[in-house]
N, C-alpha and C positions, 0 to 999 in steps of 0.2 A: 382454577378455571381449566375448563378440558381443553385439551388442543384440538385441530384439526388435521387429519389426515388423507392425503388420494393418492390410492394405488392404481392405475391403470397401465395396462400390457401397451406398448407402441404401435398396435396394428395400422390405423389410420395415422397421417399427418395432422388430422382436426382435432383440436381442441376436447378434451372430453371430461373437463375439470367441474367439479360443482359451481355453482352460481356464486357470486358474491355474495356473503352472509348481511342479510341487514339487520340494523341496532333495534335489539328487542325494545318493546315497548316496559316502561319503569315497570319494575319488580319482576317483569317477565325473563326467563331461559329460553332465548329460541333454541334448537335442535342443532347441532351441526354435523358434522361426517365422520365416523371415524376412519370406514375403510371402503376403495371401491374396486371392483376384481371385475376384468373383463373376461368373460368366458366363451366366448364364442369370436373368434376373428373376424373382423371386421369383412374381408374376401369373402365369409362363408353365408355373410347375414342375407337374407332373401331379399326381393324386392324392397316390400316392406316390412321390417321384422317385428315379428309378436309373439311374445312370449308370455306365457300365462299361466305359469306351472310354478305356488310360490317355493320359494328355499325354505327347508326345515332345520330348527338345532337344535343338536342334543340337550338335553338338562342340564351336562357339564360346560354347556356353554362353547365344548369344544371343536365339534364337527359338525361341517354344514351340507347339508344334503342338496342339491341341485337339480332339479331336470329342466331341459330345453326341448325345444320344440323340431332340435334336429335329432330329439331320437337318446340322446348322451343322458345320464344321470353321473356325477360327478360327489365326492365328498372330497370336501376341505378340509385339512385338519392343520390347525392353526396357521391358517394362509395358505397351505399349499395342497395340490391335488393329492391325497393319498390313492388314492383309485379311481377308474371310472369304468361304468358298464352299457352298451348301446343297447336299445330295445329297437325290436322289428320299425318301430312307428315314432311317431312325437309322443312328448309326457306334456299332456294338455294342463295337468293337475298335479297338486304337489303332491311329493311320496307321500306315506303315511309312517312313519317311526313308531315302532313299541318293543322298547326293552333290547332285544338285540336283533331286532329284520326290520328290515324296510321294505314295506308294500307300495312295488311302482304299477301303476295302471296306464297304459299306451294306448294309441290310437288304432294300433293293428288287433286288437282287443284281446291282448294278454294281460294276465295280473300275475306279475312274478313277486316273489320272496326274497329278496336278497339278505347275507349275511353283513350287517349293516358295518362292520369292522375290515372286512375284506374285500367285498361285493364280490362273493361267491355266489350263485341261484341256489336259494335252495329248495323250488319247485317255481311251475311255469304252468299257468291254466289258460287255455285257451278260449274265451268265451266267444268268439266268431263275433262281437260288435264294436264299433268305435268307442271305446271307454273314454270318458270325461271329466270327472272329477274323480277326488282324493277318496281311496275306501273310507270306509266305517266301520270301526272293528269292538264289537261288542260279542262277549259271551261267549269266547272261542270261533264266533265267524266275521268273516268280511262282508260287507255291503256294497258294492259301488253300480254307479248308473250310467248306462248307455244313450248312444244320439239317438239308438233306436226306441227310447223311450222304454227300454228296462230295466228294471233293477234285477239282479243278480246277488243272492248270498251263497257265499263259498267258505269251504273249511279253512281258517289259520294255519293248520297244522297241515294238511295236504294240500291243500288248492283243490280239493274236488269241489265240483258244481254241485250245491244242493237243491235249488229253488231257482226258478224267474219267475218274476210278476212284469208282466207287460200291458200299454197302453198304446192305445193304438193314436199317432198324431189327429189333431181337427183339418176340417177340408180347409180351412182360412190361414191367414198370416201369422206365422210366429217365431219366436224370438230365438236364433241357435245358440243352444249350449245346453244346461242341463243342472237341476240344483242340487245339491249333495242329500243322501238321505241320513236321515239322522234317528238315535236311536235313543229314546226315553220310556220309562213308565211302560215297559214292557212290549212296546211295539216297533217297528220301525216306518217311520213316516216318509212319504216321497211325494214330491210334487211335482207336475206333471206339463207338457207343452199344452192341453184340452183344458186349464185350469182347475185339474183335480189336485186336491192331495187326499193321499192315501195311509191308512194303517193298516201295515202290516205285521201278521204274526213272523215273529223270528227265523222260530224252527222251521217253517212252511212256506210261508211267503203268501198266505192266503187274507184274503183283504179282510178284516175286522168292519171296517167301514170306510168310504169311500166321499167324501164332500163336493162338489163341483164351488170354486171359491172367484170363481173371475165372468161369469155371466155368460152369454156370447156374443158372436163378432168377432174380430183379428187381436191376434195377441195377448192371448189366454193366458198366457204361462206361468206358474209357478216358478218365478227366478230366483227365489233364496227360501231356505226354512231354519226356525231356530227353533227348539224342543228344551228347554232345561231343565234339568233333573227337580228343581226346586219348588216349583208348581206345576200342576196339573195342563198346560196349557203348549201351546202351537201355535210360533207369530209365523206369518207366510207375508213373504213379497211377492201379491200380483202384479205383473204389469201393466193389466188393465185396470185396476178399482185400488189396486196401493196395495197397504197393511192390513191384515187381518187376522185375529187374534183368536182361537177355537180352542175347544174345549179338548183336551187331548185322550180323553174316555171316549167321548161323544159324537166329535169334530161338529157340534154345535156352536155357531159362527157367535163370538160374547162381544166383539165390537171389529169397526172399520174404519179406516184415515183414510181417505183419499191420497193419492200422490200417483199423479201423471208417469209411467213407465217405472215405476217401482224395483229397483232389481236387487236389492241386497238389504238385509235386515241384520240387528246386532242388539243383542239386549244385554244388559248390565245395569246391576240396581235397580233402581224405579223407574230409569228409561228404556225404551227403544228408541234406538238410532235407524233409519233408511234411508236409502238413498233413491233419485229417481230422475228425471229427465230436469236440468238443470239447478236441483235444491237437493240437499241436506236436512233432514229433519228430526229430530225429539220428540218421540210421544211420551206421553205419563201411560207406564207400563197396565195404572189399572183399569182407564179408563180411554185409551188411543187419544186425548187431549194434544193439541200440540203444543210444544213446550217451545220451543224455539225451531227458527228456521234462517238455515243459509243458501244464500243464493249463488249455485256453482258457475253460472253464465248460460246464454243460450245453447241448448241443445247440451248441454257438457253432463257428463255419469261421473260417479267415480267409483272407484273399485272397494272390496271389502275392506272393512275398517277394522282393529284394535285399540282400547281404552288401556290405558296405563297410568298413573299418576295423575288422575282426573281430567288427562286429555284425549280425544278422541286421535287416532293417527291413522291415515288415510290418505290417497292420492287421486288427481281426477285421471282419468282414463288424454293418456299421451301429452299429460301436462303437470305440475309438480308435485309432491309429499307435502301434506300439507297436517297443521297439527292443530286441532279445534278444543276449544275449551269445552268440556262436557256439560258442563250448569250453563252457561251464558252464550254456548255459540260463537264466539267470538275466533279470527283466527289469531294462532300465536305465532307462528313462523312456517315459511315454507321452505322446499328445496327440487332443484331441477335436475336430474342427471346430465341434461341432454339430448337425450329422446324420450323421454315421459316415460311413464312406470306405465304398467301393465297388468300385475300379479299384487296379489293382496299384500300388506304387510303385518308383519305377524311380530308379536311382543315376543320377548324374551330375552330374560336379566335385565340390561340396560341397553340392551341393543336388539330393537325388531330391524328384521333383515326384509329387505325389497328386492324386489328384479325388475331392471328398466327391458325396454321393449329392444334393445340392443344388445340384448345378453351380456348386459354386468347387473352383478349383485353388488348391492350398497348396504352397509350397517351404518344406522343413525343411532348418534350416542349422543346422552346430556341435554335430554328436555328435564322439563321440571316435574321432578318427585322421580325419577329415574326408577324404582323398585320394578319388581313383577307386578302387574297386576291380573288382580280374578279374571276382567271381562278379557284382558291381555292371553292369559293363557289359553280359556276356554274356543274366542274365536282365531284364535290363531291355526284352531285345526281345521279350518275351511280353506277352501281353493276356489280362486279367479275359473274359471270353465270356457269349453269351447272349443272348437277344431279352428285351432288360427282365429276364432272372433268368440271370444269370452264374451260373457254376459258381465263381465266387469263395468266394462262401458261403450266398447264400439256399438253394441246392439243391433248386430249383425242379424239382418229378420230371415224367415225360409217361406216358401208360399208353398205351403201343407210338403213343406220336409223340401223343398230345392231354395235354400239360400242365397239370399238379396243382400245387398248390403247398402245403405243409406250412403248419398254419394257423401265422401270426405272421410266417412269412415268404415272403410271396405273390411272386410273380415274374409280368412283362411285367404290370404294370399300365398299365390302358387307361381314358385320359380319359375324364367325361361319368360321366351318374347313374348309367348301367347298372356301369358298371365302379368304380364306388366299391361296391356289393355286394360285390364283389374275394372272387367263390366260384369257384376252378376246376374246368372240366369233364371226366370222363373220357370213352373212347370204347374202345367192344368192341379187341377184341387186333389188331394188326397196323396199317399207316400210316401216315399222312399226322399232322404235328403240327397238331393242329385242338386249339382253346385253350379260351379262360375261358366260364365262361356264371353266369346268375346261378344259387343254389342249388335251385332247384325243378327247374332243368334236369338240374345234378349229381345230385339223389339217381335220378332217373329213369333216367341212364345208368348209373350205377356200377350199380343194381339189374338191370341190360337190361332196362330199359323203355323206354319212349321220353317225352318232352316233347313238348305240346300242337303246337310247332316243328313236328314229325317223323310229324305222325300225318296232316297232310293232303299228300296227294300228287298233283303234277301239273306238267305242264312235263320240262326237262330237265335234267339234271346243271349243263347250261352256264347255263341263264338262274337256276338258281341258285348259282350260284358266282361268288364274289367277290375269287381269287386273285389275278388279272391285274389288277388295279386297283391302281393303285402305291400304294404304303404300305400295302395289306391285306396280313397275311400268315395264313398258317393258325387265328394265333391267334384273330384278330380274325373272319376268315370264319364260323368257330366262334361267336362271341360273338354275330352278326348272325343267325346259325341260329338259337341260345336264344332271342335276343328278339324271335323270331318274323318278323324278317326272311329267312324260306324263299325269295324269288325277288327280281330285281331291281321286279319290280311291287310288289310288299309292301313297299317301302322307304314309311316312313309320310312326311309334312309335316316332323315338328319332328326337332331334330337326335338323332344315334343314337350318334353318335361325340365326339370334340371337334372343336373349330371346321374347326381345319385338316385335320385329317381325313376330317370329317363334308363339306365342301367337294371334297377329290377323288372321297371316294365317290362323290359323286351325279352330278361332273362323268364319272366314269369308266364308271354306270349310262346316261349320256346315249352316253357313244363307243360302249358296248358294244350296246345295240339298233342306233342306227345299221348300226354292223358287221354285224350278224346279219342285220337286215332287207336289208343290201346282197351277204348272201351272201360278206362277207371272210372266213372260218374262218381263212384263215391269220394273220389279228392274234391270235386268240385264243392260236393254236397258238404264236406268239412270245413273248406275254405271259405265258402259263403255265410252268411247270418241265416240262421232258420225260417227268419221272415223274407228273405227270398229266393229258399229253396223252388218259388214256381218260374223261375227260370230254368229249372230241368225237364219243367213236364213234355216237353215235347220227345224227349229223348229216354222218357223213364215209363209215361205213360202206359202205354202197351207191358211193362212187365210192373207196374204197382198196385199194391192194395188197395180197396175203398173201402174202410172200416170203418161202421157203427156199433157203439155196443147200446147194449138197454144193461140196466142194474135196478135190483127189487131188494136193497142192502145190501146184495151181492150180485156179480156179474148172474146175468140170465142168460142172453142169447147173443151173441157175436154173427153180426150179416159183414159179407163181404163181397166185393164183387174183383176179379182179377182176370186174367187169361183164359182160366178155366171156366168162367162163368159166375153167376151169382152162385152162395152159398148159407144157411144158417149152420152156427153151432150151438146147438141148446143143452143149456146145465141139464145133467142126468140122466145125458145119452149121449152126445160125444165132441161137449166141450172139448175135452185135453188136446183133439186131434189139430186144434185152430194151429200151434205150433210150429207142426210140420207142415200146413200148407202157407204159411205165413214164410219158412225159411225161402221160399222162391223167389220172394218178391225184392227187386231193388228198389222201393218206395213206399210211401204208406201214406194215406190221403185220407185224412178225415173233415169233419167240421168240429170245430172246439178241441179236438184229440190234444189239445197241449196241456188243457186243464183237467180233461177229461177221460176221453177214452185211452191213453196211454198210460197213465197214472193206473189205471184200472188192470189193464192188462198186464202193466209191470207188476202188480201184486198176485193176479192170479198166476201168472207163467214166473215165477224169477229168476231163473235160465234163459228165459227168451228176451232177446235184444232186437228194438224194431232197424229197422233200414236205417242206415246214416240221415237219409233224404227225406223230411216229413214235409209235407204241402198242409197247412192249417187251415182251410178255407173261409176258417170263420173269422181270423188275422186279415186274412186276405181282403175278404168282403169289404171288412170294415173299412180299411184303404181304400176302399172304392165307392166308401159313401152308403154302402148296406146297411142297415141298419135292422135288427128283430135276430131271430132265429131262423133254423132253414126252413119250415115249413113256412114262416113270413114270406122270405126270400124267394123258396121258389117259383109262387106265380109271377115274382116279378120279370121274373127270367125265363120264362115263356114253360115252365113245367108245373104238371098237376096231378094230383094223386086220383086214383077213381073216388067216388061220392062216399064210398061205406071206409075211406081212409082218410081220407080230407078233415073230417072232424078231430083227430087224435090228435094228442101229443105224448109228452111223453111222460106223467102222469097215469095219462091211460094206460100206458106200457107197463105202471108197474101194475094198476090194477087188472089186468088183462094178465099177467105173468099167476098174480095171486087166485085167480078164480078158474088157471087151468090145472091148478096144483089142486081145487077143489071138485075136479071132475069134468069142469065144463070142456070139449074139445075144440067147440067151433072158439074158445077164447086163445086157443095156443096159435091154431091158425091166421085171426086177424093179425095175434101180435108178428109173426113172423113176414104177414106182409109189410106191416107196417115197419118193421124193421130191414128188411131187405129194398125195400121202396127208398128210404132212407141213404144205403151203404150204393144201389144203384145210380142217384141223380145225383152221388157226388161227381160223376165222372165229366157228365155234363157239365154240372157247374164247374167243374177243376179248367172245362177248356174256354170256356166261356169268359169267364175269370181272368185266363192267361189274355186273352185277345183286348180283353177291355184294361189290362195291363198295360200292354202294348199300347193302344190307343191313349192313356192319357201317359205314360209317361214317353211318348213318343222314342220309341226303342226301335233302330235298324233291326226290323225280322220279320220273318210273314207270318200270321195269323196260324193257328189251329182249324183244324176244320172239328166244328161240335157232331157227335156220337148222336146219332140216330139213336129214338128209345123203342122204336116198334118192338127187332127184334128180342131185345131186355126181356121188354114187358112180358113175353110168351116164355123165355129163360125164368124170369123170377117166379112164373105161376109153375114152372118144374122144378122150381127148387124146393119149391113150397111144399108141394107134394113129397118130394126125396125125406124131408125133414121131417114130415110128419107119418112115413111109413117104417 
């Protein structure tokens, strides 16, 4: 018979022992403990601490990989710390292990390399977004998924960025965190806050096919996905409509289970396992049948699960490990650390390792049939998600990207007095996830009012914004808004944050005038997420680009419009030149240019590097509820093309391109309005955009003034002519 073992550090005076073991039921092995390691002191733990990032072990059984959500990755080797390495940010998601690196992804949105024996770096990518869960490493690259709703694959072997696929969040309610993407059958699938899941090619990242799987309304989300290698198919956790099972060629939907808030799926043998807003459930894997169901209590989630020795092992979100018979349902033992688990538990040998929400890691030894098993290995490479509110089980919701938290169970709590209020903030529809505030702030937004924060305006977007400060993330930016931190001048004397926080902040307010007053925008432009590069326009405007291209298989004509004026560069008279007028520019402003016109242009120029600073309007738009293309868009926004342009797209463009290579003249000319027309009204919309920015996420700044087009209009008909003489 196993013994029982508890290791705890003496931080606290309190008690921090496992529960009394209760007498299995006849022929049953309940679980009991073999080891528990406090890793984080108890002085250091936040308000309320959540940790969600699971421990990984080697093959050998002998090293155990760590990260907390104060930033630290830690390896144990046999009980004891061998090493540890801190990242800029929390490790929201567990590492990733292969062979000899471990892949940590933080919250300051780096994905480092560590030499997993040492934890030497041995590279560091910067991808500029809140990273969330564990990568996925297939085929020589990495995968992993951002709060900003991207996925990102990067090189193994370098850390270079090859690919984003990005979605833009829904204007409605949805659930923070983000579900891991997984790669089968030659794609890589990701599910999404809008209820899509998507395939994507590998090498590219360009979408094969796209499903919408959760209907509409609030709480769309894809919170979990499984892909296995073994059949053709794709089970998805929606939140809204449960289980759904597609076709992984197709993503043709082949059956559905219902289950009320649905966040985590696990398949193994002829079941799938989900979980969902207070049940547990079995489907028969060929047909979503359900097979058995347990009832977790009201409102209760529990975190991801692993099957091992025909039990299912699982815990409910800040209450105990608990161990479920896989055929019948039935429970067989539980176990409580103390303060409830948090982080998935993950099989391996005879001990899957746990992490309670207190930063100790627990090994449970000696359930029954103790081996490895299959579904044991496979979902143990998934990660609990989330910035402080894992989709595990808090179900920490955002109202279009600004995070809510359901009262009792608050997600991404944030050291220091303000954040022990622990009231979160809404924000008008569409967004950026902008977080907590205290509750006089909340009722003001949820009502559309505004907070005392938001009602004085002055300055810009940039001096007030706090994104690019490592460790800020939207939530906290948010938080700084409420309590009336509106600009970097308004940061008061006493501290706003906690220690260690409240100590980069300020150091970060010092780099960031610096910066400004020396005229560097492009730190800004590095340190921020691409999708909110239009927090610079006010200061970049007057020297950026407004690129459109046209392509006929190949780049045709490049319009621009800058400093200088509108411009065409047409293929076969003096394309090359777009280069050197492009080196002036610190900006570059397109619609679509992130899938489209950049991609283009890096292959024609590849010497030429655009500006750090790209403004995507068509990213943008979408945040703001737009929907179509820009010729949709623009009447909506009070601009219009004259009568003999209005009809075109871009289509036309290429037939127009083709019929002036066949003599026609007047065909070179419409296209060239129609393409300068194009690269002209981004400028307008770029300001227009910014204000209505402004306006719903209620940001301390004043407004743009929008760009008059008369004078344009009589510039673009002289470009016109320049171009065609």
């Amino acid at each position: 018979m196993l013994a029982a073992a508890v290791l705890a550090f003496a931080f606290s005076p309190l008690s921090h022992g496992p529960l009394a073991r209760a007498a299995p039921a006849q022929s049953e092995r309940a679980f009991f403990i073999g080891d528990m390691v406090r890793l984080v002191p108890q002085r250091e733990l936040p308000f309320q601490p959540r940790e969600t990032a699971t421990p990984v072990l080697d093959d050998a059984g002998s090293r155990l990989y760590v990260g907390t959500n104060d930033g630290w990755v830690r390896c144990r080797f046999h009980g004891r710390t061998a090493w540890s390495w801190r990242a800029g940010g929390s490790v929201l998601a567990a590492p990733l292990l292969d062979r000899d690196t471990l892949y940590v992804a933080s919250a300051d949105g780096k994905l480092t390399a560590l030499n997993r024996i040492t934890g030497e770096v041995r590279w560091s990518s910067d991808l500029h977004e809140e990273l969330t869960t564990t990568p996925t490493l297939s085929g020589g690259r990495l995968y992993v998924m951002s709060s900003e709703e991207s996925v990102t694959g990067v090189d193994a072997e370098t850390g270079k960025s090859l690919w984003k696929f990005h979605r833009d969040p829904p204007a409605g309610f949805t659930i923070r965190g983000n579900s891991r993407p997984r790669v089968s059958h030659g794609s890589v699938f990701a599910g999404f806050a809008d209820g899509s899941l998507v395939a994507l090619g590998p090498a590219d990242g360009v979408a094969r096919w796209v499903r919408p799987v959760s209907g509409t309304g609030d709480y769309l989300d894809v919170d979990d996905l499984q892909a296995p290698d073994e059949e053709a198919r794709v089970y998805v956790a929606s939140s809204k409509v449960g289980v759904v099972a597609l076709d992984a060629a197709t993503g043709n939907p082949l059956w559905t289970a219902p289950l009320p808030g649905a966040n985590h799926v696990l398949v193994d043998g002829p079941r799938v396992y989900a979980s969902g807003k207070g049940a547990l459930v079995a489907l028969g894997r060929a047909d979503g049948k359900v097979l058995w169901k347990l009832n977790l209590g009201n409102d209760r989630y529990a975190t991801p699960g692993a099957v091992s020795g025909g039990l299912l092992l699982l815990s409910l979100d800040r209450g105990p490990l608990i161990a479920v018979d896989a055929v019948t349902g039935r429970t067989r033992g539980a176990f409580d650390p103390g303060s409830g688990f948090r982080a998935r538990r993950r099989g391996a040998g005879r001990t899957p390792q746990g992490e309670g929400r207190a930063g100790r890691v627990v090994g449970v030894s000696g359930w029954q049939g103790g081996g490895r098993g299959r579904g044991a290995c496979r979902s143990g490479q998934g990660a609990a998600r989330g910035a402080g509110g894992s989709r595990a089980g808090g179900r920490a919701l955002r109202a279009a990207g600004a995070h809510l938290s359901r009262p009792g169970r608050r997600a991404g709590a944030v050291p220091g007095a303000a954040a022990r209020a622990r009231a979160a903030a809404g924000a008008d529809r569409g967004g950026d996830p902008l977080g907590s505030a205290p509750v006089a702030s909340r009722v003001a937004l949820l009502r559309g009012g505004r907070s005392r924060a938001h009602q004085a305006r002055g300055g810009t977007v940039l001096t007030a914004s706090f994104r690019h400060i490592r460790g800020i993330g939207p939530m906290r930016e948010r938080q700084l808004w409420m309590q009336g931190v509106g600009s970097w001048d308004a940061l008061p004397e006493g501290m706003v944050l906690a220690q260690r926080l409240d100590v980069k902040l300020r150091a970060g307010v010092t780099e960031s005038r610096a910066h400004l007053a020396a005229d560097d925008l492009d730190f800004f432009a590095r340190a921020l997420p691409e999708t909110e590069h239009w927090r610079l326009l006010p200061h970049l405007v007057d020297q950026a680009g407004f690129v459109d291209v046209e392509t006929a298989e190949e780049v045709t004509v490049i319009g621009v419009l800058d400093a200088e004026g509108p411009r065409s560069f047409v293929r076969g008279r003096d394309l090359h030149e777009f280069p050197h007028r492009a080196a002036r520019w610190r900006a570059v402003v397109t619609f679509n240019g992130t899938a489209f016109d950049l991609p283009h242009l890096r292959k024609l120029f590849p010497g030429w590097q655009p500006p750090a600073a790209h403004v995507d309007l068509c990213i943008l738009l979408r945040r703001l509820g737009e929907a179509g293309g820009l010729k949709q868009i623009e009447p909506r926004l009070g601009l219009h093309r004259p009568p003999h342009l209005a009809p075109l797209s871009g289509t036309d463009a290429v037939w127009l391109w083709r019929a002036q290579r066949e003599g026609d003249p007047a065909a070179l000319r419409r296209l060239l309005e129609y393409n300068l027309h194009d690269a002209f009204h981004l400028r307008p919309i770029a300001e227009i955009a910014y204000n209505r920015m402004l306006r719903r996420s209620r940001m301390p700044a004043t407004a743009m003034p929008v760009t008059e087009r008369g004078a344009l209009l009589y510039d673009v008909s002289r470009a016109v002519e320049r171009a065609l003489q």
